[in-house]
Structures are given as C-alpha cells and as structure tokens.
Legacy VTK file of the C-alpha trace (Angstrom):
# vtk DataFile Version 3.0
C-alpha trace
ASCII
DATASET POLYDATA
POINTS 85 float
11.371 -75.711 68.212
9.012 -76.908 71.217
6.028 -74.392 69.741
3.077 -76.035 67.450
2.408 -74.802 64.369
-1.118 -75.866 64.827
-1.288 -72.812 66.986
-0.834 -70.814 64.203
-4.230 -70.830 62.449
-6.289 -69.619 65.316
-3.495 -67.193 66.291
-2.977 -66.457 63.048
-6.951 -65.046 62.642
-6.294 -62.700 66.000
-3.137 -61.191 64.368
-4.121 -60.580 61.054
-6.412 -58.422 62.863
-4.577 -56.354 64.648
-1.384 -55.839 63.336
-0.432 -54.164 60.032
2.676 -56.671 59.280
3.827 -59.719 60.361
6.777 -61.607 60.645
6.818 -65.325 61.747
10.314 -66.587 63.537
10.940 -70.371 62.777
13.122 -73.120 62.747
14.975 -74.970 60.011
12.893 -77.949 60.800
9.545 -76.633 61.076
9.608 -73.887 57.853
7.823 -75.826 55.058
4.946 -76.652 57.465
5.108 -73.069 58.764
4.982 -71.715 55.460
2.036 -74.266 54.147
-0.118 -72.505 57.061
0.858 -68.582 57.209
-0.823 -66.215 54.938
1.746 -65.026 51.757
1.664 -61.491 53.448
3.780 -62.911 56.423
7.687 -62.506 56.410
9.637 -65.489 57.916
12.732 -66.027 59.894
14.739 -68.857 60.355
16.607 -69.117 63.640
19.617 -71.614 63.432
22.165 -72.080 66.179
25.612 -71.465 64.785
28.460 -72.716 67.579
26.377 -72.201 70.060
24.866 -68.491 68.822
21.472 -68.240 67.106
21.909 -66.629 63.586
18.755 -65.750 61.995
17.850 -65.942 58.148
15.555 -63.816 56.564
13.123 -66.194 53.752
10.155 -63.907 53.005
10.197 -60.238 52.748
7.348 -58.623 54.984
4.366 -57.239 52.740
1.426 -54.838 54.334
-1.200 -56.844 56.027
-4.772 -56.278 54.040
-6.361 -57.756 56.825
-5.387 -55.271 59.254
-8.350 -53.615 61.224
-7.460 -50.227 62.947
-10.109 -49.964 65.246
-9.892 -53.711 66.479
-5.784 -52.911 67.021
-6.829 -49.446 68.930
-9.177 -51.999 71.162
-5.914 -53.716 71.778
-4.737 -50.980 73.943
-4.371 -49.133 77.451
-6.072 -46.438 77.688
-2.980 -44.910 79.158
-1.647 -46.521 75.585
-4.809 -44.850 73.856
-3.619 -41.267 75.434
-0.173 -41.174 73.468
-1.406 -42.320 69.853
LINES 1 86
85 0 1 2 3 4 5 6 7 8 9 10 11 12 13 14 15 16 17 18 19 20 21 22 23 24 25 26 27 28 29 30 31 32 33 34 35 36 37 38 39 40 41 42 43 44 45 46 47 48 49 50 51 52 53 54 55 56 57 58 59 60 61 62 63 64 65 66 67 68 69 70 71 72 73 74 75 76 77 78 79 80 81 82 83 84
C-alpha cells in the first residue's frame, strides 16, 4: 500500500516494452486509481490480508501485450542470459 501509482506511467512505458504480458498486484484501496492509469491489456490483482494471511483476487484477466518489442526485451538480458534463449 506504501507504493505510488504515479510511478506507474513512466514504469508503465519501460514495461510495455519489454514484456509480452503484464499483471499489476494492488490493493483494495488503491484499484480504481490503478486501473484509471494501466493500459486495458494489464491483468490486476488485489492483495487483501485475511486474519493475518494475504489472499489475492484476480480482477482482470491478462491479455497479450501489443506493445511488446522483442529485440528491446533481448537488450534486457545477460549475455550469459542471451546464451540459453
């Protein structure tokens, strides 16, 4: 709950980039501003503390990023990361 959502546009533009799907972990308090900010493409989780155990609740289904850049996510790499793909 201590994150900013703010943070989520400019992070938002770097992963778009480089990963092919998404999936945004929130809380209760913080999912309708979350979910005014993240592209439709994004699946969201709600993490909720339950006697003292977080339970998580899925609200968006996951959908293929059509953002996604392959060779910017390959840049993302090690090389010895690079040898094994």
């Amino acid at each position: 709950d201590k994150d900013k959502i703010d943070r989520l546009a400019r992070q938002g533009d770097y992963y778009n980039k480089v990963f092919s799907k998404i999936t945004l972990v929130t809380t209760e308090r913080k999912l309708k501003e979350a979910l005014d900010k993240i592209p439709a493409f994004w699946g969201v989780i709600v993490a909720y503390d339950m006697k003292g155990v977080v339970k998580f609740r899925h609200i968006r289904k996951i959908s293929t990023n059509p953002l996604f850049d392959k060779e910017l996510a390959l840049a993302t790499l090690w090389k010895s990361e690079l040898t094994n793909v």
